[in-house]
C-alpha positions as CSV (number, residue, x, y, z in Angstrom):
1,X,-19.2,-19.6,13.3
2,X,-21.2,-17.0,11.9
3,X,-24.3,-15.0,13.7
4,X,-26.9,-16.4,15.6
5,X,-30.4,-17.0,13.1
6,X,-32.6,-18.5,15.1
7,X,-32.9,-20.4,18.5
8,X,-35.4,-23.0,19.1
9,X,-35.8,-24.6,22.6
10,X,-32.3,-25.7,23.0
11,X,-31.1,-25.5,19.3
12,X,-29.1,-22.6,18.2
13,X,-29.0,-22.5,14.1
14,X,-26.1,-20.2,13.0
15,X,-25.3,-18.8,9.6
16,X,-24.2,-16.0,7.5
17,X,-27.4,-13.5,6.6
18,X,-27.2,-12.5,2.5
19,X,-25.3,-9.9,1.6
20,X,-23.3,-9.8,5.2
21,X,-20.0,-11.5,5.4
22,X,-18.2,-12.0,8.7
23,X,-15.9,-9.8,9.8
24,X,-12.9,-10.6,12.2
25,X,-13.4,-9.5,16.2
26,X,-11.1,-7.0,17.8
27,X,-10.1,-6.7,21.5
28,X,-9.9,-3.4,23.2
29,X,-9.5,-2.1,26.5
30,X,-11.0,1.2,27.6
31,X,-11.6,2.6,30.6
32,X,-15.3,1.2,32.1
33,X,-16.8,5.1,32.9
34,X,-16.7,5.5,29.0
35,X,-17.6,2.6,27.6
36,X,-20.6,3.7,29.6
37,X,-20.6,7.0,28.7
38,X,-20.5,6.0,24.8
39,X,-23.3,3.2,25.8
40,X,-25.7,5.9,27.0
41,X,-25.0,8.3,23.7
42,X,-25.0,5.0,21.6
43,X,-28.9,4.8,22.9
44,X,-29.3,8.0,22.5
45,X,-28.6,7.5,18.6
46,X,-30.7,4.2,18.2
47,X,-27.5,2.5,17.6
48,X,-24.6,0.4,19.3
49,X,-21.3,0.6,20.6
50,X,-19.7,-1.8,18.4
51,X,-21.5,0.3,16.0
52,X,-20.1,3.6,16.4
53,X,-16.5,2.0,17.2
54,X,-17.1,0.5,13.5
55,X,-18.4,3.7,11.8
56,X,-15.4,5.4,13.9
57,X,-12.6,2.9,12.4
58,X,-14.2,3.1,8.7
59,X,-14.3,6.8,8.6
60,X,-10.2,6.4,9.8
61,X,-9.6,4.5,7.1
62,X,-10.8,6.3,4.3
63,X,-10.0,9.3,5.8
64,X,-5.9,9.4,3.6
65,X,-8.1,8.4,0.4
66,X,-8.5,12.0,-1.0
67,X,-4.9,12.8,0.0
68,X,-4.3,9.6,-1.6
69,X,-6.2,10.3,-4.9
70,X,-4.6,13.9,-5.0
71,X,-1.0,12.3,-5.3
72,X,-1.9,10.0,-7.5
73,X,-3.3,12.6,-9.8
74,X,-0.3,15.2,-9.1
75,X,2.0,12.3,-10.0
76,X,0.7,11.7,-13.4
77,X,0.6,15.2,-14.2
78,X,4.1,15.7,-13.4
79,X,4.4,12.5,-16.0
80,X,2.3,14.2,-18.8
81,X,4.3,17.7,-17.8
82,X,7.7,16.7,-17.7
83,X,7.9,13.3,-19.6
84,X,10.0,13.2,-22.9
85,X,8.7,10.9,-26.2
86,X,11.9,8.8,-26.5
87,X,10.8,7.8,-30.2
88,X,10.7,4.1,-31.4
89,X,13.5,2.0,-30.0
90,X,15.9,1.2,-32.4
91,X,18.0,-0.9,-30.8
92,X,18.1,-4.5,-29.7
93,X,18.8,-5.9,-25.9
94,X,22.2,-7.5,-27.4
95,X,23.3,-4.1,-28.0
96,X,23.2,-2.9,-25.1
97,X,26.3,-5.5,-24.0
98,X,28.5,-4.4,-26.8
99,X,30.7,-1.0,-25.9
């Protein structure tokens, strides 16, 4: 459906603002004393709860990408360390059927 744009009288015009795309809802349950707990410090930081839970699942995703990155570079090092030239091939695929 998209987010609201603008509401005239009894008209509701919906759409997708540039540059935002829109992104899938998620159900949660949480105990009501902190979601209003986490309301009050959302205020406090001039921002929202959806916000933070947002900022909170974003950070948890990138959070493996270093760790990630790390592998990736160990794992081609151990290529360029311990890898072998094996030369040109000199053989065909039929040869490999004939012992």
């Amino acid at each position: 459906m998209g987010v609201m744009i603008a509401h005239n009288k009894d008209k509701t015009y919906y759409g997708y603002l540039e540059g935002h795309r829109p992104m899938p809802n998620i159900t949660l349950s949480v105990d009501e004393e902190i979601i209003k707990k986490v309301r009050k410090t959302a205020v406090d930081k001039n921002t929202t709860l959806t916000a933070m839970v947002r900022d909170y699942l974003k950070s948890v995703a990138e959070s493996d990408r270093p760790v990630r990155e790390r592998a990736l570079m160990d794992l081609n090092a151990s290529f360029k360390k311990l890898g072998r030239d094996m030369g040109r091939r000199t053989w065909k695929r039929d040869d490999l059927y004939e012992r």
